[in-house]
C-alpha positions as a printed NumPy array, in Angstrom:
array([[-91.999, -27.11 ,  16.774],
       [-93.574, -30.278,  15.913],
       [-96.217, -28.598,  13.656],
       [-93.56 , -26.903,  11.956],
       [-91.336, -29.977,  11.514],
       [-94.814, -31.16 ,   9.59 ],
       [-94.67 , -28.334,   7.68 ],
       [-91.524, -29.1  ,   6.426],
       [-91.413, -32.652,   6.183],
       [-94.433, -32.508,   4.337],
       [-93.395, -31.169,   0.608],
       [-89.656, -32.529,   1.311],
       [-91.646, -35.977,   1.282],
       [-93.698, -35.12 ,  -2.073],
       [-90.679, -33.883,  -3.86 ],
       [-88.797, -37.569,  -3.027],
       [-91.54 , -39.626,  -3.655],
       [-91.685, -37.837,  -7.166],
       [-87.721, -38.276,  -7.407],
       [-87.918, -42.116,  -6.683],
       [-90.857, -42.141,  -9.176],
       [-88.809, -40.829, -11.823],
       [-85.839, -43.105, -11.106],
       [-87.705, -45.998, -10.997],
       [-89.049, -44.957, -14.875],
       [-85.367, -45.03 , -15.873],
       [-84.178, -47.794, -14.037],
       [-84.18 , -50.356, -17.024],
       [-81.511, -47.9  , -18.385],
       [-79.884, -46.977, -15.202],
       [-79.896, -48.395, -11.767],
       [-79.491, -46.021,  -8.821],
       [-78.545, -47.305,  -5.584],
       [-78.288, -45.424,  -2.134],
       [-75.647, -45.998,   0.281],
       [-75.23 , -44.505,   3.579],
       [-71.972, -44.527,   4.876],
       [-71.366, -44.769,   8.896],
       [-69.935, -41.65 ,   9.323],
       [-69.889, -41.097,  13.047],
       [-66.968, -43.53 ,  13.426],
       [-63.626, -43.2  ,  11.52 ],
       [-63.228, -46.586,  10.754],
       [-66.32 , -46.326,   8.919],
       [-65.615, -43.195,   7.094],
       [-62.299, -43.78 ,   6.173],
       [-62.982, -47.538,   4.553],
       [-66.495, -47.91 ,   3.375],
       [-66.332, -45.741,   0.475],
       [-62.795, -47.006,  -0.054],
       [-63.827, -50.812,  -0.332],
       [-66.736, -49.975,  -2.253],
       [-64.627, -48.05 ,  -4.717],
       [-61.917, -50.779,  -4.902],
       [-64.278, -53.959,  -5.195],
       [-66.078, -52.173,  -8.492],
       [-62.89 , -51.364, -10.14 ],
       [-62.141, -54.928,  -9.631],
       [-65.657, -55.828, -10.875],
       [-65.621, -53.529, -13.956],
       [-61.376, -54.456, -14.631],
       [-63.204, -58.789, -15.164],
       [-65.985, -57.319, -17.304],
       [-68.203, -58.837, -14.705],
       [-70.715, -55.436, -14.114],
       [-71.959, -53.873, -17.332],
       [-74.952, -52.355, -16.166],
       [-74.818, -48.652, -15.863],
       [-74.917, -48.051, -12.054],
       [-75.049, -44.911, -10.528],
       [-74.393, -44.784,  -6.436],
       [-76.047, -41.934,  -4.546],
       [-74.   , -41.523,  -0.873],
       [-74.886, -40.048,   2.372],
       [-72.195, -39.037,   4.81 ],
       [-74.213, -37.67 ,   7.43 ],
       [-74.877, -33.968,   8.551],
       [-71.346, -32.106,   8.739],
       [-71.353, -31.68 ,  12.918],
       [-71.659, -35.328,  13.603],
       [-68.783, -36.849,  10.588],
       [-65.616, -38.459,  12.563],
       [-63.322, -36.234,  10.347],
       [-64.698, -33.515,   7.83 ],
       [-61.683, -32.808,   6.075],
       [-62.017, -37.   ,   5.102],
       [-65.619, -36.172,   4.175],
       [-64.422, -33.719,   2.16 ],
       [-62.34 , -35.563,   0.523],
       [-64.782, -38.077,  -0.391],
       [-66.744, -35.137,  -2.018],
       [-64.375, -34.961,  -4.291],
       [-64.772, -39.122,  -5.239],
       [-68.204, -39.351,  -4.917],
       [-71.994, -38.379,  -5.363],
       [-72.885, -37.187,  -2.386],
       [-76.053, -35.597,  -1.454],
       [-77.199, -33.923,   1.593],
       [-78.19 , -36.481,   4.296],
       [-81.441, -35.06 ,   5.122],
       [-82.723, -35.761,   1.592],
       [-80.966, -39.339,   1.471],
       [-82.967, -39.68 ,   4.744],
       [-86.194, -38.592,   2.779],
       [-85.424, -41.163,  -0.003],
       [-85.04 , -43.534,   2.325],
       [-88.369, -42.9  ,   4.302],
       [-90.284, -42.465,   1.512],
       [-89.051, -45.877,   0.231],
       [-89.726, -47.542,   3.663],
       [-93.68 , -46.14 ,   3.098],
       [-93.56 , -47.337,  -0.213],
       [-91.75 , -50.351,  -1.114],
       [-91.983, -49.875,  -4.698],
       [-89.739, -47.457,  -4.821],
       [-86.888, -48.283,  -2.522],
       [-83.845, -47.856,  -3.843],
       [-81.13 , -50.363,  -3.411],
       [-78.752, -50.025,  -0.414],
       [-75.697, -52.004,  -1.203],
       [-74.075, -53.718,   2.213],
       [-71.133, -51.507,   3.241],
       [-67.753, -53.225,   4.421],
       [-64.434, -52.18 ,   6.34 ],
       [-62.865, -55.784,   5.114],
       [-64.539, -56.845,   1.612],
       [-64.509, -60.178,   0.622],
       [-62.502, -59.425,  -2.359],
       [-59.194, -58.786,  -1.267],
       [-59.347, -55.383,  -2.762],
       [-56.82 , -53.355,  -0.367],
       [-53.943, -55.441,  -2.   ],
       [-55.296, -55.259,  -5.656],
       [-55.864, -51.386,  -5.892],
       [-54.455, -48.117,  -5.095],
       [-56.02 , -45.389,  -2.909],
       [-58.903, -43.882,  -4.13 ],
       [-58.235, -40.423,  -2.15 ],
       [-55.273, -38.241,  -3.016],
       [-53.917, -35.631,  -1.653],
       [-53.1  , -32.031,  -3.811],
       [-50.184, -30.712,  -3.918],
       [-51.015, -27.42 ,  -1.856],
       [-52.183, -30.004,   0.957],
       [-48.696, -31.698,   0.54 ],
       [-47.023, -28.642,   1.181],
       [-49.657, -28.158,   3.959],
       [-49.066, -31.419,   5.898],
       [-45.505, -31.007,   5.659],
       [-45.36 , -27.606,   7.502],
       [-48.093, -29.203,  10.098],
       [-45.284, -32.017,  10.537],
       [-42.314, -30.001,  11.22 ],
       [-44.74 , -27.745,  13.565],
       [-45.344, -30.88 ,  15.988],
       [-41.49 , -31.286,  15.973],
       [-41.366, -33.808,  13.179],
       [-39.05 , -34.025,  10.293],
       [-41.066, -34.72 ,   6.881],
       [-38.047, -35.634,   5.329],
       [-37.068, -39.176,   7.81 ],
       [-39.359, -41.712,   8.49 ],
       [-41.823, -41.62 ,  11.076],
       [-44.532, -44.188,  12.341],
       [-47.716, -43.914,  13.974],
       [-48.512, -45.34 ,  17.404],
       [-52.243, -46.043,  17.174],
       [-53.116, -47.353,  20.976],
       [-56.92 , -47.008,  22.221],
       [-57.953, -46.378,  25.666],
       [-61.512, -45.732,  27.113],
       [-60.729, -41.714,  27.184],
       [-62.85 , -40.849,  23.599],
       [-66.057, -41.907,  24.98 ],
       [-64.984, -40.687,  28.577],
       [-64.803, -37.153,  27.058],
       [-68.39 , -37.219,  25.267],
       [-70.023, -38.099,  29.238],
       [-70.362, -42.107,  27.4  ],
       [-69.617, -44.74 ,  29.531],
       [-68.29 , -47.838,  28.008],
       [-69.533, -51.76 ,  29.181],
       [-66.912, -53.591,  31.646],
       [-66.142, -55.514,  28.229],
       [-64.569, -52.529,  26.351],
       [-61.519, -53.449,  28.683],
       [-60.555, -56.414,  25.945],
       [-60.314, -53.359,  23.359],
       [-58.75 , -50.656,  25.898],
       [-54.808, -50.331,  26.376],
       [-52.445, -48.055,  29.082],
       [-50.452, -46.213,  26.266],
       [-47.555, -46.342,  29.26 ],
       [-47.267, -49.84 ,  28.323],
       [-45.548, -48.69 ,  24.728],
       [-42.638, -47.092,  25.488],
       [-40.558, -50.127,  24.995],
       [-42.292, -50.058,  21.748],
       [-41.383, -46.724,  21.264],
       [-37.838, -47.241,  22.042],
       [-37.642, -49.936,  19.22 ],
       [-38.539, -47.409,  16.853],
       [-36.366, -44.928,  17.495],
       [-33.653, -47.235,  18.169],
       [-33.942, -48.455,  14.409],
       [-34.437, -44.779,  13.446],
       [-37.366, -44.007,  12.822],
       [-39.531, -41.227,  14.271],
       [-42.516, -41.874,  16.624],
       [-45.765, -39.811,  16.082],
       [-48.933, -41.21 ,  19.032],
       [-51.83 , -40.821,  17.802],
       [-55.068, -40.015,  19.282],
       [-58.21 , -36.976,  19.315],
       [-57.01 , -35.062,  22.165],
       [-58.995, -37.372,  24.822],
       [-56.923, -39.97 ,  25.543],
       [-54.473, -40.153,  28.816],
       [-51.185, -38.956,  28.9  ],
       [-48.12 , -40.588,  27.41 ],
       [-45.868, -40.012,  30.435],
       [-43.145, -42.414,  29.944],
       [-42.78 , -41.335,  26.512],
       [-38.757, -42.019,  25.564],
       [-37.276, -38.568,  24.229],
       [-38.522, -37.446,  21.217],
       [-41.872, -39.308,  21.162],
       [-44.36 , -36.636,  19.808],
       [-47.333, -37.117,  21.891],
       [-49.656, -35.606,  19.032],
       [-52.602, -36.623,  20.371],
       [-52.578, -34.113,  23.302],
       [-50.889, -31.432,  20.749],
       [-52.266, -28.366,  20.471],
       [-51.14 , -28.402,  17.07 ],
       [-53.333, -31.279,  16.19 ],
       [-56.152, -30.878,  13.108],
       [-58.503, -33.113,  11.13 ],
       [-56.722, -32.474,   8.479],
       [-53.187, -33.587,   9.741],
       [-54.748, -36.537,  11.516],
       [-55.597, -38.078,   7.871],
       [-52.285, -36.704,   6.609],
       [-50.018, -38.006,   9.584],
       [-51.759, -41.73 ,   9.006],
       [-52.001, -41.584,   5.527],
       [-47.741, -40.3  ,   5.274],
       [-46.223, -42.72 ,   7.762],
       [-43.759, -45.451,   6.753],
       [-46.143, -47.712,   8.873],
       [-48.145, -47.882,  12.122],
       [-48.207, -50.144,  15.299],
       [-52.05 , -50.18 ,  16.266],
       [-54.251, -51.696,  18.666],
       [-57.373, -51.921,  16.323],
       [-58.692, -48.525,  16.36 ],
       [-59.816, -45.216,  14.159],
       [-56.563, -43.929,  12.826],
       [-54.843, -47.243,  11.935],
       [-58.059, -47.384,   9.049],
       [-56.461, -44.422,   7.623],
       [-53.341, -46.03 ,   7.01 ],
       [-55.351, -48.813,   5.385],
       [-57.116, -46.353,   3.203],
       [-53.819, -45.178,   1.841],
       [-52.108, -48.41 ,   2.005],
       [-49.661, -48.288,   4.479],
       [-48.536, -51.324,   6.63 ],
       [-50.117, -51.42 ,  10.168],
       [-48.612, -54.455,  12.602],
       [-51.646, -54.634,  14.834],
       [-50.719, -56.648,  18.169],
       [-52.844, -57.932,  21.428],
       [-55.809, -58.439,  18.493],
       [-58.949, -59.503,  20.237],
       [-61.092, -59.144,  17.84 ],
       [-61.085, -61.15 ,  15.062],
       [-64.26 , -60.192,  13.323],
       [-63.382, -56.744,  12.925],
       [-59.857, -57.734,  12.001],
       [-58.425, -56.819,   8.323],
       [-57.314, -60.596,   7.613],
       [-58.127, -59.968,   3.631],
       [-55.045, -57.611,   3.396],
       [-51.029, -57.991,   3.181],
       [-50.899, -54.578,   4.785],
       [-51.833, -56.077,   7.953],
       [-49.584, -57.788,  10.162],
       [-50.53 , -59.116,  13.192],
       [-50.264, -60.877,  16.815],
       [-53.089, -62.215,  18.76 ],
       [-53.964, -61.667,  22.52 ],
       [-53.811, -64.303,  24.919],
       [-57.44 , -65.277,  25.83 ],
       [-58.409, -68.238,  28.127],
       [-61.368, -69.995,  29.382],
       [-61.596, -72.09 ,  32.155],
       [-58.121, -71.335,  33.215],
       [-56.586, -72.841,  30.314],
       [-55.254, -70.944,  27.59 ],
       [-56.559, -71.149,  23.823],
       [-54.46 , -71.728,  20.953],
       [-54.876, -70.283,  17.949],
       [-56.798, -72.764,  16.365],
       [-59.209, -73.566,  18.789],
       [-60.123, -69.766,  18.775],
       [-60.224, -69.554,  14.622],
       [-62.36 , -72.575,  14.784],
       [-64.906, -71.537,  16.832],
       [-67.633, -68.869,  17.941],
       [-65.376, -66.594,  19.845],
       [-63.578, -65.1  ,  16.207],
       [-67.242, -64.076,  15.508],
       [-67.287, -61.726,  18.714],
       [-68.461, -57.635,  17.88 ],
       [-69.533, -57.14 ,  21.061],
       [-66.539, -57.23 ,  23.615],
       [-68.957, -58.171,  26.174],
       [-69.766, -61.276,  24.736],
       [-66.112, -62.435,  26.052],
       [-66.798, -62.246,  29.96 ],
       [-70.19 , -63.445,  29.175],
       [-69.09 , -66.845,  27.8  ],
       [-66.223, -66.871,  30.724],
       [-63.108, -65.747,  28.224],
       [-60.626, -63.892,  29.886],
       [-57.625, -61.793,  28.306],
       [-53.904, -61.233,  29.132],
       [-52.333, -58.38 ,  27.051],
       [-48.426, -58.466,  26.265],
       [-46.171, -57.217,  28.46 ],
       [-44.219, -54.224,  27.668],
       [-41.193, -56.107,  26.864],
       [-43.398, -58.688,  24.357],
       [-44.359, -55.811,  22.764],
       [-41.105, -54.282,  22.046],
       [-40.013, -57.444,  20.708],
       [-42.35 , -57.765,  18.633],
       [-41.661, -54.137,  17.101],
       [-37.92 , -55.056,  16.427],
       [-39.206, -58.532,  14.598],
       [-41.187, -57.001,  12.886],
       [-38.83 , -54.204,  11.667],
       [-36.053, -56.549,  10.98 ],
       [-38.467, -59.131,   8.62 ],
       [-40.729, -56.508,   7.263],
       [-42.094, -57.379,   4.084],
       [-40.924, -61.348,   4.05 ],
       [-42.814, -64.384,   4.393],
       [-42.057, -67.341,   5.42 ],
       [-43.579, -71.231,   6.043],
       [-44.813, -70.064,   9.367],
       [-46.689, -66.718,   8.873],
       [-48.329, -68.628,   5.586],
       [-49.608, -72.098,   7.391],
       [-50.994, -69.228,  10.05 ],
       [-52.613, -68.084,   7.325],
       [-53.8  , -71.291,   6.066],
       [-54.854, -72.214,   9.686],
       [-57.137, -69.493,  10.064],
       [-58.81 , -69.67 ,   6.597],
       [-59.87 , -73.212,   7.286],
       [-60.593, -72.284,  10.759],
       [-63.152, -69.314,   9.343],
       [-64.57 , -71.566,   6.263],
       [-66.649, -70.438,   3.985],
       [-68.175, -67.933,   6.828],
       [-64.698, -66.232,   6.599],
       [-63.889, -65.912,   2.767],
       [-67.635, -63.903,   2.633],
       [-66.449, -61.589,   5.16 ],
       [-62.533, -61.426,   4.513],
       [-62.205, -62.957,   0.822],
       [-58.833, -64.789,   0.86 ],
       [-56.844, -64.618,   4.687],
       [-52.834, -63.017,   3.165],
       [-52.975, -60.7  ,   6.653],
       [-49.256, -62.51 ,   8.218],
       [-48.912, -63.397,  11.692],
       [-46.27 , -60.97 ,  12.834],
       [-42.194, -62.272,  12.983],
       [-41.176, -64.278,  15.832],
       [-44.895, -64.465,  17.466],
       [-44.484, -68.182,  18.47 ],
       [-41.022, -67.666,  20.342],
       [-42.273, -64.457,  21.809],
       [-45.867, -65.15 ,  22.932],
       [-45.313, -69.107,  22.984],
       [-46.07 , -71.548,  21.054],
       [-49.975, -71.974,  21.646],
       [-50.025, -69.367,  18.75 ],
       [-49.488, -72.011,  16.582],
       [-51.033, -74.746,  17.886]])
């Protein structure tokens, strides 16, 4: 096997060196650029290609990139992508090649220096507050339209009336793959039980309640009536996951896959118990949102004293219980309260949700505005009388 891999690798290495040759002799007229999108994970998927996408049409719209550019993309062999019907629609957007031969490129770039190709840093966030400056790069057709509706009224839901996502993440994806996740996952990880007050707001102001998931995660057994627990439906497809996320009137999330979908197609997500600041979306209006309670040393940190230090810088959740932060997740009822706030003020402002905003920008500094661009993500309605006032302090 090895001596046939060789065998193969061999001319497939000749052939891209003698690619990159040729696009490095035509570089002064055109640059090429490879970028290799993380396609294993749907947050990835969804938004890299999207930000990318957005943050040149802002470029070319201020006459600030004149240089003929053309992007060569990667989204990683077919069996491994997080959703291939959202591969496929990037297809459609961009130049994609194969990802075995954007491998090659790569290697033979790595061998010889000369000939590497650029590989522009991919984002979920952008520092260029793109999300709220452009539209969707990926559309649906009308035959999918017609599709997604007849998927919708399959799973019991009515494509003509509202309906929101409930995005809530548990440990059961990795569970199902034989993965076990560090003790610090539990900072990420909710009991989808704990939403049915949630649920209850939503249907109480009418709307109708789609959970969300990839057929791994635990039952939703105190589901109100009429909850669709989609994620454990048999009816469930790649294609209607995108179409479900990318349809709703808006989505309560937890920080996790789907909820990026809605961001890809700009619908409003009020994300609560975040934890995770780095990884948060605080560069967009279409994000509203509610922090956890953390603590350390028994006490229990306010808002700025977590903005203004390490702990917003976090990716991995076990660096929490490593530096002796602890967590307390909203109750059920918090959480439903927060819904109905939220519902009754969506789309205002006011003094409080924008000196949050100017709170955590300062907070972040300059470290933030490269990551984020300007902080307009609003703290959600009623946070401070709900969770208590160390959300302001």
């Amino acid at each position: 096997m090895n001596v046939l891999k060789r065998l193969v690798k061999a001319p497939l290495f000749a052939f891209s060196f003698f690619v990159l040759l040729v696009l490095k002799l035509i570089q002064p007229i055109t640059k090429f650029q490879l970028c290799v999108v993380g396609f294993h994970r749907y947050v990835h998927l969804a938004l890299e290609p999207e930000i990318f996408l957005a943050e040149q049409e802002i470029l070319k719209a201020t006459g600030a990139s004149r240089r003929r550019v053309i992007t060569i993309w990667s989204l990683g062999p077919i069996v491994k992508q997080s959703n291939r019907f959202l591969a496929s629609k990037w297809k459609e957007e961009l130049l994609v090649l194969p990802s075995w031969f954007v491998g090659s490129l790569q290697r033979v770039g790595k061998f010889i220096p000369f000939l590497k190709l650029e590989e522009p840093k991919l984002s979920i966030t952008g520092s260029m507050n793109s999300l709220d400056k452009t539209a969707s790069h990926v559309s649906f057709t009308a035959n999918e339209i017609e599709e997604g509706k007849k998927g919708l009224v399959k799973i019991g839901i009515n494509p003509d009336k509202p309906y929101v996502c409930l995005i809530v993440r548990d440990g059961g994806h990795y569970e199902s793959k034989g993965e076990i996740e560090s003790a610090g996952y539990e900072v990420l990880n909710f009991d989808i039980n704990n939403f049915s007050g949630v649920a209850e707001a939503l249907i109480e102001s009418g709307f109708q309640v789609i959970r969300m998931g990839s057929g791994s995660e635990r039952p939703f057994t105190s589901k109100p009536e009429g909850v669709i627990d989609y994620a454990l439906s048999n009816n469930r497809t790649e294609f209607l996951d995108v179409f479900i996320a990318a349809t709703c009137e808006f989505a309560v999330s937890t920080q996790t896959g789907p909820d990026a979908v809605c961001m890809l197609f700009r619908r409003p997500v009020l994300y609560v118990d975040v934890t995770s600041y780095s990884q948060f979306f605080f560069g967009s209006k279409l994000a509203t949102w509610s922090p956890a309670r953390l603590y350390k040393n028994g006490k229990i940190l306010n808002l700025s004293e977590i903005v203004n230090s390490e702990i917003a810088w976090f990716k991995d959740p076990n660096l929490f219980s490593k530096n002796g932060i602890s967590q307390q997740k909203s109750s059920g009822n918090e959480l439903k309260e927060l819904v109905h706030s939220y519902i009754r003020m969506r789309g205002r402002e006011d003094g409080k949700a924008l000196s949050t905003q100017l709170m955590v920008s300062r907070g972040f500094g300059e470290r933030g505005r490269l990551q984020f661009g300007e902080v307009t993500a609003c703290l959600a309605p009623d946070a401070e009388r709900i969770l208590g006032d160390w959300v302001m302090k």
